[in-house]
PQR file with spaces between the fields and no chain letter, atoms N, CA, C, O and H, PARSE charges and radii, in Angstrom:
ATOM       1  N    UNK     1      49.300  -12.129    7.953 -0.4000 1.5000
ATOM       2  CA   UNK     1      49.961  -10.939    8.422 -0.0000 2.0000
ATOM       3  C    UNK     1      51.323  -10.843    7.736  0.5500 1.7000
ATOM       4  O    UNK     1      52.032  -11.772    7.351 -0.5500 1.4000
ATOM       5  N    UNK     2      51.563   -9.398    7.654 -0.4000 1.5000
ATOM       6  CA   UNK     2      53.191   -9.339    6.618 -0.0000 2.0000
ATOM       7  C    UNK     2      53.992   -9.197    8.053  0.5500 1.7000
ATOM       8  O    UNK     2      53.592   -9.034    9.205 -0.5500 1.4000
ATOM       9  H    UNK     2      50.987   -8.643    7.967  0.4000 1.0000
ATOM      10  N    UNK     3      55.127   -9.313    7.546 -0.4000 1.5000
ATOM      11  CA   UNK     3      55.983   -9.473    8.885 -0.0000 2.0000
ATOM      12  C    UNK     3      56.370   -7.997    8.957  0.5500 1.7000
ATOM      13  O    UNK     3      56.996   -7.707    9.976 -0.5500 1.4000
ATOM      14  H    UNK     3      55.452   -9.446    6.610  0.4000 1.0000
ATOM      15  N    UNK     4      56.145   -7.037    8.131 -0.4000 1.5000
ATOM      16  CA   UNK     4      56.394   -5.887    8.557 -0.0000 2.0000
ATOM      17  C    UNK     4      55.225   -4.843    9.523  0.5500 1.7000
ATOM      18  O    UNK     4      55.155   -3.640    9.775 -0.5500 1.4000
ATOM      19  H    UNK     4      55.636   -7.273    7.303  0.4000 1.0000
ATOM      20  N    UNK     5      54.418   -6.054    9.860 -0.4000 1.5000
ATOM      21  CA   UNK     5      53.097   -5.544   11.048 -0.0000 2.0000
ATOM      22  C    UNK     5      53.446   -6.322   11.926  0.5500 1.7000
ATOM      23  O    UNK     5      52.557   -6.419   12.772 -0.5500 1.4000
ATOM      24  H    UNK     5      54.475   -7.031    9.655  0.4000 1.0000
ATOM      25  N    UNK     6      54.489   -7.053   12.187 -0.4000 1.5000
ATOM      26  CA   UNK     6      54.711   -7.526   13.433 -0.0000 2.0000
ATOM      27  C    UNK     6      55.086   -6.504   14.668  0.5500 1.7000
ATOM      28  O    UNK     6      55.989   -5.673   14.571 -0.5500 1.4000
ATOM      29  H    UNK     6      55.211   -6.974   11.499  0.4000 1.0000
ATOM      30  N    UNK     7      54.565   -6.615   15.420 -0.4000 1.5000
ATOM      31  CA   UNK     7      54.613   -5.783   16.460 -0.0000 2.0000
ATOM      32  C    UNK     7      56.001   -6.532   18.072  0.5500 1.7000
ATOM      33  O    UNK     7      55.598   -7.088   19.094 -0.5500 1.4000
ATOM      34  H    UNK     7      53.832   -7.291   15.499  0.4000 1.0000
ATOM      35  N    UNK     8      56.807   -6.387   17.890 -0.4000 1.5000
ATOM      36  CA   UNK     8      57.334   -7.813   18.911 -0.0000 2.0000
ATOM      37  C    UNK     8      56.499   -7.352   20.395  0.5500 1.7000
ATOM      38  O    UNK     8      56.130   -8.432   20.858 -0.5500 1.4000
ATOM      39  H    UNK     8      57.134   -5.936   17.059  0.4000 1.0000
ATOM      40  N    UNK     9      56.240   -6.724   20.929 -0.4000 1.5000
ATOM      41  CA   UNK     9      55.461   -6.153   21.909 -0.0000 2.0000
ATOM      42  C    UNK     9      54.237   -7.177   21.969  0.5500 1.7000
ATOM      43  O    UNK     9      53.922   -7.721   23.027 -0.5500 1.4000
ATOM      44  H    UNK     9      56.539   -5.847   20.554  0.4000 1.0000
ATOM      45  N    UNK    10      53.615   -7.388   20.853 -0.4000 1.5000
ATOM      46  CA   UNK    10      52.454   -8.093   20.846 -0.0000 2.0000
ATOM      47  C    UNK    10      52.378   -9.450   21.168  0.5500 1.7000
ATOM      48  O    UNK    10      51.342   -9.890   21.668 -0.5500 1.4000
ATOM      49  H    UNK    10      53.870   -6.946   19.993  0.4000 1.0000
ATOM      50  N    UNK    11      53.401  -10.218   20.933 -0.4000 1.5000
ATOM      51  CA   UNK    11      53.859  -11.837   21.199 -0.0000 2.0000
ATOM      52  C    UNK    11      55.043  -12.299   22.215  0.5500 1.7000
ATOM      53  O    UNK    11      56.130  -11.763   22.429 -0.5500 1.4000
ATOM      54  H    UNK    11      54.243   -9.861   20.528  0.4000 1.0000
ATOM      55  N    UNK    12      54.493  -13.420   22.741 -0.4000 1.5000
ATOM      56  CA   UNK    12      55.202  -14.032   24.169 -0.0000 2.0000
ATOM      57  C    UNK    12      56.594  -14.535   23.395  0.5500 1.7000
ATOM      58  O    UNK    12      57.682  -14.197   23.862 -0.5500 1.4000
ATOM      59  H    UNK    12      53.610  -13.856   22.566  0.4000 1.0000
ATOM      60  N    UNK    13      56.510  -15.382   22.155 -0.4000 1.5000
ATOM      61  CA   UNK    13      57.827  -15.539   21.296 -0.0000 2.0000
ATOM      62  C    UNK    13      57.810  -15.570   19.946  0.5500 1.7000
ATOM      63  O    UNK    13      56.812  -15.316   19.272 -0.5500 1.4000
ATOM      64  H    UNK    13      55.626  -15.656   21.775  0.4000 1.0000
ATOM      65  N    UNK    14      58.772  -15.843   19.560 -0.4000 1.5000
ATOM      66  CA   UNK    14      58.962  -16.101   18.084 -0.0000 2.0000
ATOM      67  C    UNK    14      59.002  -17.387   17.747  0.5500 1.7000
ATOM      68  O    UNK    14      59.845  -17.898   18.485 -0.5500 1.4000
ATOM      69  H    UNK    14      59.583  -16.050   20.107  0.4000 1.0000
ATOM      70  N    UNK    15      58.440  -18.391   16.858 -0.4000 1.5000
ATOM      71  CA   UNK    15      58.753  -19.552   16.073 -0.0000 2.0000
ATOM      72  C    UNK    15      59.154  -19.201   14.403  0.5500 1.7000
ATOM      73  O    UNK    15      58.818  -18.279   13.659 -0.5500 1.4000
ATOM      74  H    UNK    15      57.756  -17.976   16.259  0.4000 1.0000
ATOM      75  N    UNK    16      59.974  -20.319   14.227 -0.4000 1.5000
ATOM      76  CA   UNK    16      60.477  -20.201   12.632 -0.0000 2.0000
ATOM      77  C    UNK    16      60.568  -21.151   12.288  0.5500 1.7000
ATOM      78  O    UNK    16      61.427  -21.999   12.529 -0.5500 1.4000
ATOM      79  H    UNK    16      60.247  -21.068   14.831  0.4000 1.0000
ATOM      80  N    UNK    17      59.276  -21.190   11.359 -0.4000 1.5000
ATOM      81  CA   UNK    17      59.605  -22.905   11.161 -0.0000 2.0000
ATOM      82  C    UNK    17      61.082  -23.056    9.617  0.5500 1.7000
ATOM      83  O    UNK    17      61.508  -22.178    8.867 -0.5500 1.4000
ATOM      84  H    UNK    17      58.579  -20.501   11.163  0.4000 1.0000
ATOM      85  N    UNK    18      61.391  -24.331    9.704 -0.4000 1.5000
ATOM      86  CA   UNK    18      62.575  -24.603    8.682 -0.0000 2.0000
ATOM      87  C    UNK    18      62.039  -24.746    6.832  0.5500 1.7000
ATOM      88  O    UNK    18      61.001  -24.224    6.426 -0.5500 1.4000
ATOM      89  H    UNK    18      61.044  -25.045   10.313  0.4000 1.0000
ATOM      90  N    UNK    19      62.789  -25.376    6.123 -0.4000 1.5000
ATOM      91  CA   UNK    19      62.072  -24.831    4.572 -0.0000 2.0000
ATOM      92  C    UNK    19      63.223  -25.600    4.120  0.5500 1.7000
ATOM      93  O    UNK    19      64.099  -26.293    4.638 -0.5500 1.4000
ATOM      94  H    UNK    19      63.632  -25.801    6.452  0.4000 1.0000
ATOM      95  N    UNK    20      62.698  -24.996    2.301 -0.4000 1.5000
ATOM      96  CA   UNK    20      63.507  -25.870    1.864 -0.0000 2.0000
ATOM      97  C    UNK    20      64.357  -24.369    0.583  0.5500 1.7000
ATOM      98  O    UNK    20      63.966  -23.237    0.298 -0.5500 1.4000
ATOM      99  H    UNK    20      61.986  -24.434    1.880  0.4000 1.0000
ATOM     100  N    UNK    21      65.472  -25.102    0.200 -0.4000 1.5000
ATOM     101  CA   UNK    21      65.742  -23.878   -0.041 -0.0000 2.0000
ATOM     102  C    UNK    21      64.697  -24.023   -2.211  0.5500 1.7000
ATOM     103  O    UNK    21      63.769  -23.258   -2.473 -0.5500 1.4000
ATOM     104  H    UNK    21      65.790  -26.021    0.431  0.4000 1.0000
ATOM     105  N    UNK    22      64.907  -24.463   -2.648 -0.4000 1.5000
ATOM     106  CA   UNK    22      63.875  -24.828   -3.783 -0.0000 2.0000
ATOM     107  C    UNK    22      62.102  -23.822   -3.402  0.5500 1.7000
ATOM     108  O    UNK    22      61.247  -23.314   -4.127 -0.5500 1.4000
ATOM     109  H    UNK    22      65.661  -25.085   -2.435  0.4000 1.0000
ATOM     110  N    UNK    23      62.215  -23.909   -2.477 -0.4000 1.5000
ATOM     111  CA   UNK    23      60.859  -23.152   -2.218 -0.0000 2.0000
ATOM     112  C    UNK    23      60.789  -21.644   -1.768  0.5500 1.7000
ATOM     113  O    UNK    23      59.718  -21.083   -1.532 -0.5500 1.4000
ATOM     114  H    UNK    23      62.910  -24.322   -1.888  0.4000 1.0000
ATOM     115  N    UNK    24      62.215  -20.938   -1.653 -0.4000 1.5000
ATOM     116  CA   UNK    24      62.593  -19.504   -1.047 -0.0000 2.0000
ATOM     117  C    UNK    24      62.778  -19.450    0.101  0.5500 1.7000
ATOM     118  O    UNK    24      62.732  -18.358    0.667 -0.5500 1.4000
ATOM     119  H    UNK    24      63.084  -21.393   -1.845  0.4000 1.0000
ATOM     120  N    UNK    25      63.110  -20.907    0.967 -0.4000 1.5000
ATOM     121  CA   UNK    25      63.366  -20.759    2.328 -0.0000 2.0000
ATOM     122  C    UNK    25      64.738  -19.649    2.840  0.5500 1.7000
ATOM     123  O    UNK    25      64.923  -19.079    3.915 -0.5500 1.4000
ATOM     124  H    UNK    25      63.147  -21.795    0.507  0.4000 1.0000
ATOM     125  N    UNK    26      65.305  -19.653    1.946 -0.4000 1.5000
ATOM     126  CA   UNK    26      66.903  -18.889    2.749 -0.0000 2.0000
ATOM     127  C    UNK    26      66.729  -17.674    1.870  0.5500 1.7000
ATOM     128  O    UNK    26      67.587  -16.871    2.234 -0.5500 1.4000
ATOM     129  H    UNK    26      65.154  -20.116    1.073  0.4000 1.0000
ATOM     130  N    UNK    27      65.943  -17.112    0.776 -0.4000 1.5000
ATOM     131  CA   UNK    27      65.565  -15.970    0.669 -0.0000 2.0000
ATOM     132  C    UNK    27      64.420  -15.038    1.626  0.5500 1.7000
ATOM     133  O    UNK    27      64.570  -13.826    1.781 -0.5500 1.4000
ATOM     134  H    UNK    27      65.246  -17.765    0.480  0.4000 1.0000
ATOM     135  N    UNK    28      63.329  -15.771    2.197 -0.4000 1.5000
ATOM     136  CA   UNK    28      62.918  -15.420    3.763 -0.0000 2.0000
ATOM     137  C    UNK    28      63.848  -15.556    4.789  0.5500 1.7000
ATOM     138  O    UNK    28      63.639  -14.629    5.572 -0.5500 1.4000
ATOM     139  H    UNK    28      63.208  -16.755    2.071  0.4000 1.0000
ATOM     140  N    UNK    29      64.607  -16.125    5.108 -0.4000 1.5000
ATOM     141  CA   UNK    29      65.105  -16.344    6.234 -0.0000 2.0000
ATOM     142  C    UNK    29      66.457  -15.784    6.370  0.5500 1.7000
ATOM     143  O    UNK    29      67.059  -15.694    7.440 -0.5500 1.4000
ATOM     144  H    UNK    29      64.777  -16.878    4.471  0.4000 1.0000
ATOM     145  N    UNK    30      66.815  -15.482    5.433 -0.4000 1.5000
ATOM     146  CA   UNK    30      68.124  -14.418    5.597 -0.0000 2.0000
ATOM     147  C    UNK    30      67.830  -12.856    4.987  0.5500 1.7000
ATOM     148  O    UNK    30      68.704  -11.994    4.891 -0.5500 1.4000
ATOM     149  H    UNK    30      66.325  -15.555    4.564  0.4000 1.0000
ATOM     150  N    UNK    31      66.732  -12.721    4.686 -0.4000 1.5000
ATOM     151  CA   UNK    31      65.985  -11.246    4.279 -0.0000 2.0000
ATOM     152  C    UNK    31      66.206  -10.281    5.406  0.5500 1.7000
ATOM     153  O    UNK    31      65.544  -10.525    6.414 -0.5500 1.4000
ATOM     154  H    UNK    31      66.022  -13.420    4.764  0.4000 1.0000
ATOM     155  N    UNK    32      67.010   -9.221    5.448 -0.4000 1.5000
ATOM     156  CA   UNK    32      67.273   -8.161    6.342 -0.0000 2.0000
ATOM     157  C    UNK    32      65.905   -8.109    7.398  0.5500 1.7000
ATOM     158  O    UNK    32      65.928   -8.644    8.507 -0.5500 1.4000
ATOM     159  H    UNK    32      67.548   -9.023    4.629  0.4000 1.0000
ATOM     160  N    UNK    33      65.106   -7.612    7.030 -0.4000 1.5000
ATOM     161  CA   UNK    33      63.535   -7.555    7.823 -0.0000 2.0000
ATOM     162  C    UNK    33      63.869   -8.770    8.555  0.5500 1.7000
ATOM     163  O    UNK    33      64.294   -8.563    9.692 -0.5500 1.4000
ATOM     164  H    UNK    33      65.088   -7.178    6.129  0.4000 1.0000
ATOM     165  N    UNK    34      63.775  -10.074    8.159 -0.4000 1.5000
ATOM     166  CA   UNK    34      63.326  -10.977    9.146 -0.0000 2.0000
ATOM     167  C    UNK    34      64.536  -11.223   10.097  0.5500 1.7000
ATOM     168  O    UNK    34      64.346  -11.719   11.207 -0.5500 1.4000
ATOM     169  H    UNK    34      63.430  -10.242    7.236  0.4000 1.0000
ATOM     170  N    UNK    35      65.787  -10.873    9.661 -0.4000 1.5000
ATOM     171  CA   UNK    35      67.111  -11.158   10.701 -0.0000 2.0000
ATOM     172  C    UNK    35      66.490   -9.861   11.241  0.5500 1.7000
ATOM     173  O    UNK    35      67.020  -10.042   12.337 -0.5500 1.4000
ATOM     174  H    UNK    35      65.941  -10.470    8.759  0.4000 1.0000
ATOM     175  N    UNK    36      65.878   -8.804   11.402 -0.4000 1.5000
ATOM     176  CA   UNK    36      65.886   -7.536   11.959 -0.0000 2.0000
ATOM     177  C    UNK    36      64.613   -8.241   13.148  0.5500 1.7000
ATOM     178  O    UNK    36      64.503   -8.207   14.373 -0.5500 1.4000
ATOM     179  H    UNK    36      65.448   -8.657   10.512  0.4000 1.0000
ATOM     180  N    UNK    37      64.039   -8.671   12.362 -0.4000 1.5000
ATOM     181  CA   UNK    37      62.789   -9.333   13.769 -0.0000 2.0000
ATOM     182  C    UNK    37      63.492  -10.136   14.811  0.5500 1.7000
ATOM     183  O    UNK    37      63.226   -9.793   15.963 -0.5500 1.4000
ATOM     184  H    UNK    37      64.128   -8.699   11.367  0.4000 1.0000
ATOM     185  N    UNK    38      64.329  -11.126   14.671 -0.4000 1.5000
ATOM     186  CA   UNK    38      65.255  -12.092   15.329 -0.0000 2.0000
ATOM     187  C    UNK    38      65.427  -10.936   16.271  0.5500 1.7000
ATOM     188  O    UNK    38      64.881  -10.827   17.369 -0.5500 1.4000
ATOM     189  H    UNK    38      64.545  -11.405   13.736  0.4000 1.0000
ATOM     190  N    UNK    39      66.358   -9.977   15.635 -0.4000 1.5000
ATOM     191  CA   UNK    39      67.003   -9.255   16.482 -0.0000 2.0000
ATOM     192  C    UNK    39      66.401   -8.537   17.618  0.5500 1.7000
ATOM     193  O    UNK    39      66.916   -8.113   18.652 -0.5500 1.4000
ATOM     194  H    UNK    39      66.802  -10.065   14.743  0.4000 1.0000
ATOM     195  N    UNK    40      65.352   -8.504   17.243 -0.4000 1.5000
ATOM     196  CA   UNK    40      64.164   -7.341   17.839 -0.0000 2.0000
ATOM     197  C    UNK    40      63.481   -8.583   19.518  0.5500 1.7000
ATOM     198  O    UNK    40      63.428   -8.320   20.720 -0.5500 1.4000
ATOM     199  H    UNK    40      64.934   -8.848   16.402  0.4000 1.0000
ATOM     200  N    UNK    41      63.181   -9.585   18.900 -0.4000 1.5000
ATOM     201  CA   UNK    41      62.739  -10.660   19.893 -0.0000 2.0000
ATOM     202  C    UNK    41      63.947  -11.085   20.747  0.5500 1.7000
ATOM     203  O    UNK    41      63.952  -11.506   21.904 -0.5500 1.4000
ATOM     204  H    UNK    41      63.224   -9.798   17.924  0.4000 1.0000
ATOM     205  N    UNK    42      64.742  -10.920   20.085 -0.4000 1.5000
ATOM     206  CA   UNK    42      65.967  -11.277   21.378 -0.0000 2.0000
ATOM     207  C    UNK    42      66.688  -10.387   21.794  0.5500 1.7000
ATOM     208  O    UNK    42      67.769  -10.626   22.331 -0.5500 1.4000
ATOM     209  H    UNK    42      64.738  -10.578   19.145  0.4000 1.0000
ATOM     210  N    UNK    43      66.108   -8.924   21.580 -0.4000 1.5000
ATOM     211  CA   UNK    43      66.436   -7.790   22.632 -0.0000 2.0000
ATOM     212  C    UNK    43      65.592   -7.558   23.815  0.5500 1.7000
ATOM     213  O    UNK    43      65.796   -7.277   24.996 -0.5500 1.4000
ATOM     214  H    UNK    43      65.230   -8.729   21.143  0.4000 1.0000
ATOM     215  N    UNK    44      64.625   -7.766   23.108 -0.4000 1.5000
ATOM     216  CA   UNK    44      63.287   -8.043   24.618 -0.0000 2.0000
ATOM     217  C    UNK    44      63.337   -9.393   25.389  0.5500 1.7000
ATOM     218  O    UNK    44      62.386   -9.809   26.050 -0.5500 1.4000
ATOM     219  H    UNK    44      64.460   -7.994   22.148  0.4000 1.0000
ATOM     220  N    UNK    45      64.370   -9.959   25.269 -0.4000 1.5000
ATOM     221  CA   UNK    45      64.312  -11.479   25.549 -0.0000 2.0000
ATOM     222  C    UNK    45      63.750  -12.360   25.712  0.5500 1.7000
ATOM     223  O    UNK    45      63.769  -13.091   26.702 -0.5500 1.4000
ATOM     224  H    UNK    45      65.143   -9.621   24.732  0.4000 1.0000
ATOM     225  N    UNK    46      62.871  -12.495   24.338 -0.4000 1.5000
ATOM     226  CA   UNK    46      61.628  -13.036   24.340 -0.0000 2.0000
ATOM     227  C    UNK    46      62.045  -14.482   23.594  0.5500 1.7000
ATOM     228  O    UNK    46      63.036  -14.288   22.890 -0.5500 1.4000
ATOM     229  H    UNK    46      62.856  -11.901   23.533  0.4000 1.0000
ATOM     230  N    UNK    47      61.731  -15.427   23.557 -0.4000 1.5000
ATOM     231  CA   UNK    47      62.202  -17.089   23.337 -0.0000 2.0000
ATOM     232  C    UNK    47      61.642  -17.324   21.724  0.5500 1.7000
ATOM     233  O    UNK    47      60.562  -17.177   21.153 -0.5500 1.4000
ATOM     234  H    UNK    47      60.926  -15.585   24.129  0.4000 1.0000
ATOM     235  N    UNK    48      63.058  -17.790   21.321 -0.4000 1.5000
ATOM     236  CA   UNK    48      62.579  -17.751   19.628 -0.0000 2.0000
ATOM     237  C    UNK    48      63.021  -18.959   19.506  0.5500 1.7000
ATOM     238  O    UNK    48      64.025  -19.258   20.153 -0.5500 1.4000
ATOM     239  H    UNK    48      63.936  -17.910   21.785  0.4000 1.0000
ATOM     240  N    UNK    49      62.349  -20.016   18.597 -0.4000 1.5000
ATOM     241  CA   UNK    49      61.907  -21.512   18.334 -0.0000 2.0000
ATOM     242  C    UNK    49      62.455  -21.288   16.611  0.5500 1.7000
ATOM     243  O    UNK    49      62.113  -20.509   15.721 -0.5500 1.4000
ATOM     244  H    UNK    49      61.534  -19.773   18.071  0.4000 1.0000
ATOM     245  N    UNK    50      63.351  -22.275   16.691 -0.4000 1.5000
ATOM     246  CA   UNK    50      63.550  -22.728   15.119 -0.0000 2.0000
ATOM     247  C    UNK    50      63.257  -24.373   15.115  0.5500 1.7000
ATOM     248  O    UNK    50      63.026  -25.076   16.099 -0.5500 1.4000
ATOM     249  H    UNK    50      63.629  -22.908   17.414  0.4000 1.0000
ATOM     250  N    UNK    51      63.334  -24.771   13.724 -0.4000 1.5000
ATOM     251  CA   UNK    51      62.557  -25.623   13.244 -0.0000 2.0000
ATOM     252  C    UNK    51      64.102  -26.149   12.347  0.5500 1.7000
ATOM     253  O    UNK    51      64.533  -25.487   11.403 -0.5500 1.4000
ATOM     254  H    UNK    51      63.522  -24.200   12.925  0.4000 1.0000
ATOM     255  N    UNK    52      64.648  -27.173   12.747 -0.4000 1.5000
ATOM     256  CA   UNK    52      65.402  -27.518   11.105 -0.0000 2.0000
ATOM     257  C    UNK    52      65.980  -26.693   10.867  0.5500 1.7000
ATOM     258  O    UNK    52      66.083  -25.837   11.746 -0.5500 1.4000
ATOM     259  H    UNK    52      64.297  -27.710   13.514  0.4000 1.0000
ATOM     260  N    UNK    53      66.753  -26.451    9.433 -0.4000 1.5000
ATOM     261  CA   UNK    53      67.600  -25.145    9.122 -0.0000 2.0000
ATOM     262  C    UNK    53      67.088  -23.651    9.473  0.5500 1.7000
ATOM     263  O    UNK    53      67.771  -22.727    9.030 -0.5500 1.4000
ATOM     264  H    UNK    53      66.669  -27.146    8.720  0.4000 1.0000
ATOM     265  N    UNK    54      66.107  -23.390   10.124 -0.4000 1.5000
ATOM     266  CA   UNK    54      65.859  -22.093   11.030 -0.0000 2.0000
ATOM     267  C    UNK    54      66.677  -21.411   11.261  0.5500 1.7000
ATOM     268  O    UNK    54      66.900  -20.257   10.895 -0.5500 1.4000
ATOM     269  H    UNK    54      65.553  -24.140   10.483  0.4000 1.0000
ATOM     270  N    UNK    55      67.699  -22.720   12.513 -0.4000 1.5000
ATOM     271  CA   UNK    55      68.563  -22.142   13.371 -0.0000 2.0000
ATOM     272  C    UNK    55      69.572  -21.329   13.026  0.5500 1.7000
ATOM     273  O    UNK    55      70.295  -20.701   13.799 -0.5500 1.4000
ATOM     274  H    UNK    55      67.517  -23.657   12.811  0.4000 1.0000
ATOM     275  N    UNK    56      69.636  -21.361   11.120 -0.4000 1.5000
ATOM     276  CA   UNK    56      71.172  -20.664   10.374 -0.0000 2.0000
ATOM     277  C    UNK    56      71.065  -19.248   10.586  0.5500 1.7000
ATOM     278  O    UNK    56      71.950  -18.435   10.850 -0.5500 1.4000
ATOM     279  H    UNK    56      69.048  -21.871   10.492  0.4000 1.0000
ATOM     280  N    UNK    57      69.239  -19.017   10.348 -0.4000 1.5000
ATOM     281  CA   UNK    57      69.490  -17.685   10.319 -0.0000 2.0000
ATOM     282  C    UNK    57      69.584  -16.770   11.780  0.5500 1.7000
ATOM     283  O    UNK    57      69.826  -15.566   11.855 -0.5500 1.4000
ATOM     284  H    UNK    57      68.520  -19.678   10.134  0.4000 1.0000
ATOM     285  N    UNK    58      69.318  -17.713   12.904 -0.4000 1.5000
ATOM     286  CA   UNK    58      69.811  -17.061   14.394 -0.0000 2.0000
ATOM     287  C    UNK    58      71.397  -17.112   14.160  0.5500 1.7000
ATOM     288  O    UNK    58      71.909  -16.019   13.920 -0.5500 1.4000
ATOM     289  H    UNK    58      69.122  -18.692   12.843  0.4000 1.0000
ATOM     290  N    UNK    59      72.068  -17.992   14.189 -0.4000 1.5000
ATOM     291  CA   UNK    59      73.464  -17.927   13.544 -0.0000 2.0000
ATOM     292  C    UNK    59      73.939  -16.720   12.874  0.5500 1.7000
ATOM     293  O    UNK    59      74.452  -15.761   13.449 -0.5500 1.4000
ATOM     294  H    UNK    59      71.652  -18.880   14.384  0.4000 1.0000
ATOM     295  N    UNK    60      73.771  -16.813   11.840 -0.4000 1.5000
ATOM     296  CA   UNK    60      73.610  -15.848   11.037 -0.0000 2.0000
ATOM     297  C    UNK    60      73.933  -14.142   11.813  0.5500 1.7000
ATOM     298  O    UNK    60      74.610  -13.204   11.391 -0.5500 1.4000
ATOM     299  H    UNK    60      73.354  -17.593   11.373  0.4000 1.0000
ATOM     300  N    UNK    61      73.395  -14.243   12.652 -0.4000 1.5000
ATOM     301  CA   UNK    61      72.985  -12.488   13.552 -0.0000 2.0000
ATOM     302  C    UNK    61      73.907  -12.773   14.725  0.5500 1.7000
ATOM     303  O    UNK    61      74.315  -11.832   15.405 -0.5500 1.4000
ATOM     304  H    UNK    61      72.845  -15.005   12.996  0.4000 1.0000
ATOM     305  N    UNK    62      74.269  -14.084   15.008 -0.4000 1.5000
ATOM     306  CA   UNK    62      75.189  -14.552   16.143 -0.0000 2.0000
ATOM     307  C    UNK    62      73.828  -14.753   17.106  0.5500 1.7000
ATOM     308  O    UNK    62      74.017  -15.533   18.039 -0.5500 1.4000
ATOM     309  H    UNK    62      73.937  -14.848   14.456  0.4000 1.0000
ATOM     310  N    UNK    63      73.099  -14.434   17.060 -0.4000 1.5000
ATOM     311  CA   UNK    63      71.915  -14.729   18.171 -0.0000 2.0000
ATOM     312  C    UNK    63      71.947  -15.700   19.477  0.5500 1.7000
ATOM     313  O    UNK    63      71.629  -15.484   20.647 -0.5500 1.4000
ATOM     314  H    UNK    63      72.945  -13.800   16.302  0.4000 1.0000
ATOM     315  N    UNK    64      72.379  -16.683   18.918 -0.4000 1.5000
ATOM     316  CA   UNK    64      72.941  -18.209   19.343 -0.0000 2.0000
ATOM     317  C    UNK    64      73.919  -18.067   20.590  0.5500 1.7000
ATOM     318  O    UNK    64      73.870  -18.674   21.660 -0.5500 1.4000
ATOM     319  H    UNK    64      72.637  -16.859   17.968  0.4000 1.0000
ATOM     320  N    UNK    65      74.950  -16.959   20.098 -0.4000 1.5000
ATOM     321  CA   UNK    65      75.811  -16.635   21.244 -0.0000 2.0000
ATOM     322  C    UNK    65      75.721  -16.228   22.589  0.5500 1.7000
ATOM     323  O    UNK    65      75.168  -15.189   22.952 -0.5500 1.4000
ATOM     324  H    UNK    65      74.990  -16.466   19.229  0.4000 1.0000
ATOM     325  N    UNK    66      76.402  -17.253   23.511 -0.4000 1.5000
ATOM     326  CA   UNK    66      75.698  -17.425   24.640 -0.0000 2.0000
ATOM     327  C    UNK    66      74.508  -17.940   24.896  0.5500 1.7000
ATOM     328  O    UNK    66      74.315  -18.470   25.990 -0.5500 1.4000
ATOM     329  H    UNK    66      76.851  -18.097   23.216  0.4000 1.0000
ATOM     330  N    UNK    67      73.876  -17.900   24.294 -0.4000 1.5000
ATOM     331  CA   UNK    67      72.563  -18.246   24.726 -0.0000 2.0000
ATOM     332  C    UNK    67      72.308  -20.206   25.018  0.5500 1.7000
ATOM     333  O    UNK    67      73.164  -20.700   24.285 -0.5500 1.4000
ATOM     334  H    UNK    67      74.032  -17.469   23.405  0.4000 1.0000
ATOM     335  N    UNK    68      71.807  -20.976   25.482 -0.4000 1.5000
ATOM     336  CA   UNK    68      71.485  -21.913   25.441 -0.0000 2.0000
ATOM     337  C    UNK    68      70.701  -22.280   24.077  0.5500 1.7000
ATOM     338  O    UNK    68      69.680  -21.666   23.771 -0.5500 1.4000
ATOM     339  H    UNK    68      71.111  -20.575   26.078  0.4000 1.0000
ATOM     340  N    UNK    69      71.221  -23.297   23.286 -0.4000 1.5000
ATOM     341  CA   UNK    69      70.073  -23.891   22.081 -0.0000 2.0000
ATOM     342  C    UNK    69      70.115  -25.393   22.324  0.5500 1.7000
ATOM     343  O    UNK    69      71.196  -25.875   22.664 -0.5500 1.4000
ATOM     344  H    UNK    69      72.051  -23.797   23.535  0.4000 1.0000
ATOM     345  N    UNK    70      69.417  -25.913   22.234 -0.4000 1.5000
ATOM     346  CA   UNK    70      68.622  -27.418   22.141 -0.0000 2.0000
ATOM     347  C    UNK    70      68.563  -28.234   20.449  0.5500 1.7000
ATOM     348  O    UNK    70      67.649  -28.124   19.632 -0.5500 1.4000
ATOM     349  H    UNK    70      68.540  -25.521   21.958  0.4000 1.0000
ATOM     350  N    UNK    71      69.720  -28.958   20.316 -0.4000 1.5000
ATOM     351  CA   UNK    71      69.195  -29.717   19.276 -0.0000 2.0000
ATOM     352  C    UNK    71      68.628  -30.732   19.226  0.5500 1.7000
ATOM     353  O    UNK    71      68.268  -31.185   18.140 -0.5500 1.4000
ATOM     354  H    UNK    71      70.463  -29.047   20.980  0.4000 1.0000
C-alpha cells in the first residue's frame, strides 16, 4: 500500500519502524506526506509506535509534546 491510500479512519494506530539513513530512512521519514500522516493519527488520537530513530520524526512535528513517550 502507498501511504497516500492510507486512510487514518481505517487503523487502531500507527507504527514506524526505525532505518538507517544509507538506505533513505530520513528521506521517508521526514517526507511532508508522512509527517502529514503523524499528524493526522495524532489528531484522532490514535497511538503511534516508533522504532529507534522513528521517534525524530514525531519530534520533528513536536508530536511528542505533552504527550507521554517510553524509551
Amino acid at each position: 500500500m502507498l501511504i497516500d491510500d492510507v486512510q487514518v479512519e481505517d487503523y487502531d494506530a500507527f507504527a514506524i519502524p526505525g532505518g538507517f539513513r544509507e538506505f533513505g530512512f530520513k528521506d521517508e521519514a521526514f517526507n511532508e506526506r508522512t509527517l502529514e500522516l503523524i499528524r493526522d493519527f495524532d489528531s484522532h488520537d490514535k497511538p503511534i509506535a516508533t522504532v529507534c530513530v522513528a521517534a525524530f520524526a514525531l519530534a520533528e512535528i513536536s508530536v511528542t509534546k505533552l504527550k507521554r513517550a517510553f524509551m
